[in-house]
Structures are given as C-alpha cells and as structure tokens.
Biopython code that builds the backbone (N, CA, C, O; Angstrom):
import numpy as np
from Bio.PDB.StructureBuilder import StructureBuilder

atoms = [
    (1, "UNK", "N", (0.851, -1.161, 0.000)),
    (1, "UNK", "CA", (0.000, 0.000, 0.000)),
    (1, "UNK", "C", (0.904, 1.234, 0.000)),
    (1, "UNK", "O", (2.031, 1.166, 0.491)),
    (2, "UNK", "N", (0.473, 2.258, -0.492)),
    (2, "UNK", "CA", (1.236, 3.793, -0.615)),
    (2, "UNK", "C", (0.425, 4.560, -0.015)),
    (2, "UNK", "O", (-0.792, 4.488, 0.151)),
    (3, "UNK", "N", (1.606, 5.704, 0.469)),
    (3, "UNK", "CA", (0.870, 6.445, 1.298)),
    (3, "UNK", "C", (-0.288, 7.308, 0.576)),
    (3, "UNK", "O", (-1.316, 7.695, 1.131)),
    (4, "UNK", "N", (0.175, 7.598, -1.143)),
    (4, "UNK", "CA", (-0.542, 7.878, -1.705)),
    (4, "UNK", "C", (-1.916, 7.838, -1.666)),
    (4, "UNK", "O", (-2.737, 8.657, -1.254)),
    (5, "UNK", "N", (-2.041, 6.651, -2.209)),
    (5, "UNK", "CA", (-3.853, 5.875, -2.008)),
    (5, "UNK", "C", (-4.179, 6.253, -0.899)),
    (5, "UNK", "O", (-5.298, 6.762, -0.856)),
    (6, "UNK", "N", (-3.539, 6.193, 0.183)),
    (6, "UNK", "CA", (-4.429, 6.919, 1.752)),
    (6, "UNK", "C", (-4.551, 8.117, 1.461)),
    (6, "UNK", "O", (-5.735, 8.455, 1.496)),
    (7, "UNK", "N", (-3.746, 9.056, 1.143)),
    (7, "UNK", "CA", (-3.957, 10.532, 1.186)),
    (7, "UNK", "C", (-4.913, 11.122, 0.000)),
    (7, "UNK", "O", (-5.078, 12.341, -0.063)),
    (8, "UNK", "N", (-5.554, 10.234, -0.957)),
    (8, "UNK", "CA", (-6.447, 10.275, -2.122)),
    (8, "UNK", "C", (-8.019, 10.180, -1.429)),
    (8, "UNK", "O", (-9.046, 10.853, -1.517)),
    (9, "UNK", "N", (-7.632, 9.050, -0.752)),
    (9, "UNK", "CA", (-8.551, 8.571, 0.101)),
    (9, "UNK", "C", (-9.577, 9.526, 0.800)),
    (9, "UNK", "O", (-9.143, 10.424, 1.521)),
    (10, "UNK", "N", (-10.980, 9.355, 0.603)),
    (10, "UNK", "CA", (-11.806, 10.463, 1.408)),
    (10, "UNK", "C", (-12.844, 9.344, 1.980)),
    (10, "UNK", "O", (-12.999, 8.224, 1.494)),
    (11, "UNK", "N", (-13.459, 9.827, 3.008)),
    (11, "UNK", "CA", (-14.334, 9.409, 3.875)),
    (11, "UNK", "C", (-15.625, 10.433, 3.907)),
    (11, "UNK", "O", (-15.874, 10.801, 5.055)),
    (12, "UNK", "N", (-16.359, 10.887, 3.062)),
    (12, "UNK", "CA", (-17.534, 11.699, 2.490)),
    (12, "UNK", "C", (-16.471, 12.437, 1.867)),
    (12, "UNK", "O", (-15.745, 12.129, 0.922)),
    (13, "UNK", "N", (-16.534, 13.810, 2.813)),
    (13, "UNK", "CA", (-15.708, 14.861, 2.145)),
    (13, "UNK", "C", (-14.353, 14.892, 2.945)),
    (13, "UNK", "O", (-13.454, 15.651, 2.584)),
    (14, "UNK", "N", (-14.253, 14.301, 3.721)),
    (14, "UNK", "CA", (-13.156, 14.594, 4.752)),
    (14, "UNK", "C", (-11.603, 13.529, 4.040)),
    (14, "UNK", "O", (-12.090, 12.478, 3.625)),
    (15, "UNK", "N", (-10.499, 13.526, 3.882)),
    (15, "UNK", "CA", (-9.367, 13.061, 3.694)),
    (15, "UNK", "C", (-8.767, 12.901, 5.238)),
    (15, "UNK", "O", (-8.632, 13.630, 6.221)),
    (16, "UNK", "N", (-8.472, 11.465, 4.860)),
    (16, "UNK", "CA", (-7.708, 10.937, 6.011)),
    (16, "UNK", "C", (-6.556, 12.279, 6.910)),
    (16, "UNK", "O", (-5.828, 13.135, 6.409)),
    (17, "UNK", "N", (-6.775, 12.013, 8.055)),
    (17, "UNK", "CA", (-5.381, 13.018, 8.695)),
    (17, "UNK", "C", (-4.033, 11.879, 8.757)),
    (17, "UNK", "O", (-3.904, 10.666, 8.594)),
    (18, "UNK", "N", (-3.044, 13.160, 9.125)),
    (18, "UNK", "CA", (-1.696, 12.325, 8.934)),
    (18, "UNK", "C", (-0.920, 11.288, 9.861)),
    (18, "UNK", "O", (0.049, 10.534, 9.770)),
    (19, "UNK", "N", (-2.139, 11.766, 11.061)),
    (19, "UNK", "CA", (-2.068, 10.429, 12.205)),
    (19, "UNK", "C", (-2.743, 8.828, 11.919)),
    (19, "UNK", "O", (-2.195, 7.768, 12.222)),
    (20, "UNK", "N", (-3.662, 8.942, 11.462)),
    (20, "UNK", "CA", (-4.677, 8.149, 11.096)),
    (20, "UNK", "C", (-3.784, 7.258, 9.584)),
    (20, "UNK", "O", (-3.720, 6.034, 9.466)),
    (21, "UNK", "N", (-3.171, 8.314, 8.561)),
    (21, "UNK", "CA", (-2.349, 7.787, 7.341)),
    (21, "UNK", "C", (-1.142, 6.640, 7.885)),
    (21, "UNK", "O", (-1.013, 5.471, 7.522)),
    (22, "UNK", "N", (-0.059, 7.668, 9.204)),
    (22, "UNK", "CA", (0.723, 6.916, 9.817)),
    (22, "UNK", "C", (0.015, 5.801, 10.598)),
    (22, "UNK", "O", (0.579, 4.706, 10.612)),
    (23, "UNK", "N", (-0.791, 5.897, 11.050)),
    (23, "UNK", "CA", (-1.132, 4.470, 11.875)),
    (23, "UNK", "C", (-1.375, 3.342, 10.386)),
    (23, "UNK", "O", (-0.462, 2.540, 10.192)),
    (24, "UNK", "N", (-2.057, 3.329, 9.828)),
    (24, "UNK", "CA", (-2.302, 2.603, 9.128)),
    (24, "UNK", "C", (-1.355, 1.663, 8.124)),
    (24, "UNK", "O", (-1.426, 0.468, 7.841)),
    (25, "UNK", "N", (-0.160, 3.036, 7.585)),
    (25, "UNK", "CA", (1.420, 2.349, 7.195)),
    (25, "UNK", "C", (1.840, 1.524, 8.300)),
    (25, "UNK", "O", (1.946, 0.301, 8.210)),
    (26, "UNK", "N", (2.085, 2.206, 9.368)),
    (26, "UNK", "CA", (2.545, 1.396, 10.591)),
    (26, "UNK", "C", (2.076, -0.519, 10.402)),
    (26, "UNK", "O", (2.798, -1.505, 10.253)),
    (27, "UNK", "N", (1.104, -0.422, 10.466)),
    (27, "UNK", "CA", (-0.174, -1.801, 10.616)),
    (27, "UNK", "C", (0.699, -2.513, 9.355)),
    (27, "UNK", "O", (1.431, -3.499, 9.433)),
    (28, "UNK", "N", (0.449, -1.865, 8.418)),
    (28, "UNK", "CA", (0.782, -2.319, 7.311)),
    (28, "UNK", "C", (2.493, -2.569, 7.093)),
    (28, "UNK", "O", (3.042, -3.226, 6.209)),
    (29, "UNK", "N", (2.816, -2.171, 7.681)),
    (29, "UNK", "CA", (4.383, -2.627, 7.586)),
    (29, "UNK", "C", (4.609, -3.816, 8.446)),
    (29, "UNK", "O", (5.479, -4.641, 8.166)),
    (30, "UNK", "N", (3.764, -3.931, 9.597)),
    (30, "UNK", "CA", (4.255, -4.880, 10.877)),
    (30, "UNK", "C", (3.941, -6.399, 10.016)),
    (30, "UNK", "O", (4.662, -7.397, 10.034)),
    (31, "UNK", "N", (2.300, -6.167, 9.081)),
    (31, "UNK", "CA", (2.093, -6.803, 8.584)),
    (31, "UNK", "C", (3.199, -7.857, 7.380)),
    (31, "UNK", "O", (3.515, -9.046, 7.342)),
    (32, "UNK", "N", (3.463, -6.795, 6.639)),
    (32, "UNK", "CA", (4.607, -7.125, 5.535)),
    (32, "UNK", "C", (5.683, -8.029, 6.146)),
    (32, "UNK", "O", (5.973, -9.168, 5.782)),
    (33, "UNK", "N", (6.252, -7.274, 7.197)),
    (33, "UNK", "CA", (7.584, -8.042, 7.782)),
    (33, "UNK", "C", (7.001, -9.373, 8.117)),
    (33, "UNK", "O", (7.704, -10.374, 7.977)),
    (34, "UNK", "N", (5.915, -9.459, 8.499)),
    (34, "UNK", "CA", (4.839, -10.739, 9.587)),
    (34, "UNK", "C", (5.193, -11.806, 8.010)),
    (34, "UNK", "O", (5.537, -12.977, 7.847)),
    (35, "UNK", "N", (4.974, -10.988, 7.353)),
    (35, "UNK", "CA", (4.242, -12.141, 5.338)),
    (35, "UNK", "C", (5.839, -12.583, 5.447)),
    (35, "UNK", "O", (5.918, -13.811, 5.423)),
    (36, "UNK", "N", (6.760, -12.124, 5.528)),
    (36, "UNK", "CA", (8.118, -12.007, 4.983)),
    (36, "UNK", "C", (9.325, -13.352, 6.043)),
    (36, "UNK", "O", (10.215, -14.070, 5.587)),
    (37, "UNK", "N", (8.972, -13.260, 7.090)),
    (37, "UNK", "CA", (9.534, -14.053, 8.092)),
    (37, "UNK", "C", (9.651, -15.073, 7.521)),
    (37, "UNK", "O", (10.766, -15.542, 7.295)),
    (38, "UNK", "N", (8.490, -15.686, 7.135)),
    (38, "UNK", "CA", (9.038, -17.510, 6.807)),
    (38, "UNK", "C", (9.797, -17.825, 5.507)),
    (38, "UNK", "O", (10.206, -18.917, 5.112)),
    (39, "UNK", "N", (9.892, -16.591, 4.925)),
    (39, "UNK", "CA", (10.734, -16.526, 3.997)),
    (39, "UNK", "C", (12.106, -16.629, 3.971)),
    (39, "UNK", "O", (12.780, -17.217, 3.125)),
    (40, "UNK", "N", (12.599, -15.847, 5.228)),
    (40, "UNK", "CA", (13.356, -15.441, 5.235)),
    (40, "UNK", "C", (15.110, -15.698, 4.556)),
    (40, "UNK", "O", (16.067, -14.997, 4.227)),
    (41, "UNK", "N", (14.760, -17.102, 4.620)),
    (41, "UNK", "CA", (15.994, -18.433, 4.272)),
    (41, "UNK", "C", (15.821, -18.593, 2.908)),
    (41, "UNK", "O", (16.527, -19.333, 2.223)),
    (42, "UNK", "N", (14.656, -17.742, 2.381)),
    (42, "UNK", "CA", (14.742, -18.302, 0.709)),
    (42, "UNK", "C", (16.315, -18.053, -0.175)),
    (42, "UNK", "O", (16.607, -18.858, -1.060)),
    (43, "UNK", "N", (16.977, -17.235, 0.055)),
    (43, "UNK", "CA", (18.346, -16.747, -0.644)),
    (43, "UNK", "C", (19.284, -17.961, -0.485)),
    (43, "UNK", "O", (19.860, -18.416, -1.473)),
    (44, "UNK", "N", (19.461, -18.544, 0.861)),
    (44, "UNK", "CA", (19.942, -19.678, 1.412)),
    (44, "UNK", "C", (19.109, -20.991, 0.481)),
    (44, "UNK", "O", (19.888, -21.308, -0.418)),
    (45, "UNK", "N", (18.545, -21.363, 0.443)),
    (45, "UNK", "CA", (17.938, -22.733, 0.203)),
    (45, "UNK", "C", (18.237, -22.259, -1.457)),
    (45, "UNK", "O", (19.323, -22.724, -1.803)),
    (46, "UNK", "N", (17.657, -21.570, -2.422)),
    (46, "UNK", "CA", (17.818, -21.348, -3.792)),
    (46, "UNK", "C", (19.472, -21.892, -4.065)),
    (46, "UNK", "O", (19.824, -22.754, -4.869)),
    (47, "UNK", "N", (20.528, -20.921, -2.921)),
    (47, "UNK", "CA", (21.958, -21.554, -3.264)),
    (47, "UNK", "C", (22.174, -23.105, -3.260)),
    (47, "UNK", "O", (22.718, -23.878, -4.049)),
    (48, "UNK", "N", (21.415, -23.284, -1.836)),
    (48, "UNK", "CA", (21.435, -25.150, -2.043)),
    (48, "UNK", "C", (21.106, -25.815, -3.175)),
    (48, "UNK", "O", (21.648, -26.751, -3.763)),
    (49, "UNK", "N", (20.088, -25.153, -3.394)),
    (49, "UNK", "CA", (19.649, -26.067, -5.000)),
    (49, "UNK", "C", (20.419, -25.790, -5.823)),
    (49, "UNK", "O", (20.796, -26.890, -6.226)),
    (50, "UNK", "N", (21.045, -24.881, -6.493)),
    (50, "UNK", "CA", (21.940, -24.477, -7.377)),
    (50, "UNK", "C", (23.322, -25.620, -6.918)),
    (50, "UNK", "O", (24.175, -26.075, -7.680)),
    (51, "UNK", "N", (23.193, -25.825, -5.660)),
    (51, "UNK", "CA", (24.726, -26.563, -5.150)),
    (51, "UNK", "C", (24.318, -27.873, -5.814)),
    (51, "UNK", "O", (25.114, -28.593, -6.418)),
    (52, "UNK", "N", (23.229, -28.090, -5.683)),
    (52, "UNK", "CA", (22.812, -29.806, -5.803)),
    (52, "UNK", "C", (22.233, -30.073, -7.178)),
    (52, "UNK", "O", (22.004, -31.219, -7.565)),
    (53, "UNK", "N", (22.033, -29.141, -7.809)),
    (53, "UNK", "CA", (21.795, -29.080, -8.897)),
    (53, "UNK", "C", (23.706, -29.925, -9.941)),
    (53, "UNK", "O", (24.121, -30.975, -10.431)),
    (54, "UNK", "N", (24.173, -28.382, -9.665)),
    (54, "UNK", "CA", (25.613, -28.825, -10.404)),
    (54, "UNK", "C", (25.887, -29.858, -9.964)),
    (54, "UNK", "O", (26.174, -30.666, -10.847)),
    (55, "UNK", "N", (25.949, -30.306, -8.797)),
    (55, "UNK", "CA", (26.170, -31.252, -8.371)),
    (55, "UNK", "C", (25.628, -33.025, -8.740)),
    (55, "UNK", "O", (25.998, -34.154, -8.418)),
    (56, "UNK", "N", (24.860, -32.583, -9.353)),
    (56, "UNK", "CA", (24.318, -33.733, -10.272)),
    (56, "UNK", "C", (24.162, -33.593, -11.400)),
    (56, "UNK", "O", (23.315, -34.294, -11.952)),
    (57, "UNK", "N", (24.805, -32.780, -12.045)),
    (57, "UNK", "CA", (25.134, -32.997, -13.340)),
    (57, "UNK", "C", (26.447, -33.314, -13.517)),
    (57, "UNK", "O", (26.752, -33.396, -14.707)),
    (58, "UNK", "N", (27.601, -33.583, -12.505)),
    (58, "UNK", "CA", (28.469, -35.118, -12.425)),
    (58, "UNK", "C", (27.905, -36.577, -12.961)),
    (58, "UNK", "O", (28.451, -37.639, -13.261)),
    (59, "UNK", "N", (26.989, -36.258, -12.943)),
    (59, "UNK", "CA", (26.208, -37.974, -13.168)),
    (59, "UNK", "C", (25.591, -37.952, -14.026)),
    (59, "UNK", "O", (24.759, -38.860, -14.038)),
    (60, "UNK", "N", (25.560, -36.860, -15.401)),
    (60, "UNK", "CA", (25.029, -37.059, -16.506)),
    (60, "UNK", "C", (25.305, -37.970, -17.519)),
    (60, "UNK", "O", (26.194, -37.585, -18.279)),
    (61, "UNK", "N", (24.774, -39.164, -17.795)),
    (61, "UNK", "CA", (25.697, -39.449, -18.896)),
    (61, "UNK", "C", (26.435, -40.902, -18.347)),
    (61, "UNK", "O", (27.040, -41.791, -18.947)),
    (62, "UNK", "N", (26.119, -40.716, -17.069)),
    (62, "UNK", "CA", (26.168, -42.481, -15.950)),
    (62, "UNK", "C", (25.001, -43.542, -16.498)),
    (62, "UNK", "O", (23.785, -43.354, -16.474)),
    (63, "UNK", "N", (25.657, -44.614, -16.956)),
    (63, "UNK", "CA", (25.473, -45.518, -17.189)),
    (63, "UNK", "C", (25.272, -46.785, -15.928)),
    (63, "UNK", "O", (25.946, -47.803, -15.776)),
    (64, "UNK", "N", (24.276, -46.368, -15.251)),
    (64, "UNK", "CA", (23.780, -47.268, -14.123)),
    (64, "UNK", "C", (23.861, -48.932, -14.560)),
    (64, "UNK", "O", (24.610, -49.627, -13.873)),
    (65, "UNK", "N", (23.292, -49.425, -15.409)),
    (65, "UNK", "CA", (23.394, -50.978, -15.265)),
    (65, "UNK", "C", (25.311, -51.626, -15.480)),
    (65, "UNK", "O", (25.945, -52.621, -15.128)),
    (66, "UNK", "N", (25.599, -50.326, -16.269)),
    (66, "UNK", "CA", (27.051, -50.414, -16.413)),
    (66, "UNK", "C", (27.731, -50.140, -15.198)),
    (66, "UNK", "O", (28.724, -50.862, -15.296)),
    (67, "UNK", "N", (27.830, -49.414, -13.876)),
    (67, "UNK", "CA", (28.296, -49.521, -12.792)),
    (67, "UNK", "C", (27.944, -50.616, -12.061)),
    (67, "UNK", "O", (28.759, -51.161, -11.317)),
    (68, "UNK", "N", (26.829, -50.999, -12.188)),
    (68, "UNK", "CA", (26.177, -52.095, -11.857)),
    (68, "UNK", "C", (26.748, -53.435, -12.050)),
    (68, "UNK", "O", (26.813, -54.268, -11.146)),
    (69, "UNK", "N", (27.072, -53.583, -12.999)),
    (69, "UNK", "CA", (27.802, -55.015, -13.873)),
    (69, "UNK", "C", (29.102, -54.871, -13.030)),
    (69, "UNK", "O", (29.514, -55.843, -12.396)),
    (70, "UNK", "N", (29.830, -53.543, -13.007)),
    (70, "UNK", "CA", (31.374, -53.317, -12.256)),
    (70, "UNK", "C", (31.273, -54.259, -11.212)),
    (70, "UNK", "O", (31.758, -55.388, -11.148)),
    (71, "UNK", "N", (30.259, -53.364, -10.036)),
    (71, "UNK", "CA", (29.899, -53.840, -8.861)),
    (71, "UNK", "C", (30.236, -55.361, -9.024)),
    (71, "UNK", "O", (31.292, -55.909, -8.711)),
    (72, "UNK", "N", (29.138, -55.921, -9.570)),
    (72, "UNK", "CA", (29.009, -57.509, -9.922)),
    (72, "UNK", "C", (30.662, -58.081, -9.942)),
    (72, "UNK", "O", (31.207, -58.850, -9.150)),
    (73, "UNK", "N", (31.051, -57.605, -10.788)),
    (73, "UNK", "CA", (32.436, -58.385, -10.582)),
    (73, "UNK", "C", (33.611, -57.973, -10.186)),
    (73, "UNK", "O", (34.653, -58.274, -10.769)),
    (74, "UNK", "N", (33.527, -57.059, -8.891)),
    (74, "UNK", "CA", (34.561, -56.965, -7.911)),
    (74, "UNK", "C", (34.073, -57.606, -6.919)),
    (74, "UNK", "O", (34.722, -57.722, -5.880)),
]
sb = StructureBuilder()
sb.init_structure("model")
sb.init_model(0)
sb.init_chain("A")
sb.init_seg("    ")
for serial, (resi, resn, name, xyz) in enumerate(atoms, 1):
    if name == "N":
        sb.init_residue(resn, " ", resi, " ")
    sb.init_atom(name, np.array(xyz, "f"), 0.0, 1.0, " ", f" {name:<3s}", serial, name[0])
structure = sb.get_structure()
C-alpha cells in the first residue's frame, strides 16, 4: 500500500489526517515483515539447489546398469 492511495482517500468529504495515514502504514508494515519471516531463508535454500543441482550434473551421462555389472564383478 502507498501512502498515496491513503492521502487520495476520502471518507464523504473529509481526507484521512496524517495520524490516522501513519497508523495505518505502521499496521501495514508490521504486517509485511509478519508475510516475509518464513521466507526469510529463501536466498539460502535457492543456493542449495543451485549446489545440488551442479552437483548432479556429475552424473550425466552415468550408465547405471554399467556400474552395476562393475559392482558384480569386484
């Protein structure tokens, strides 16, 4: 929300006051941070995947029944 849209904002004829504008950002920010928390680790976990990602593309191109057969005869 912008402070804008509040200060556009009328209630008949009357426009919000600038206490009433600030309380409402206020609310609205506590809110945002509130949405944002369980997020917080997303930057972290995206790198993991990127780690595990490259990380398995070592094994492109592996021939499983062929390691397999190895196995078998050691």
């Amino acid at each position: 929300m912008k402070t804008e849209f509040l200060q556009n904002l009328k209630i008949g004829d009357q426009a919000l006051t600038k206490e009433i504008i600030d309380a409402i950002m206020a609310e609205n920010g506590r809110d945002i941070e509130a949405a944002k928390k369980p997020f917080a680790d997303y930057d972290h976990i995206k790198e993991q995947l990127k780690t595990t990602q490259d990380g398995l593309k070592a094994f492109d191109g592996v021939d499983v029944a062929q390691l397999q057969g190895q196995i078998t005869k050691l």
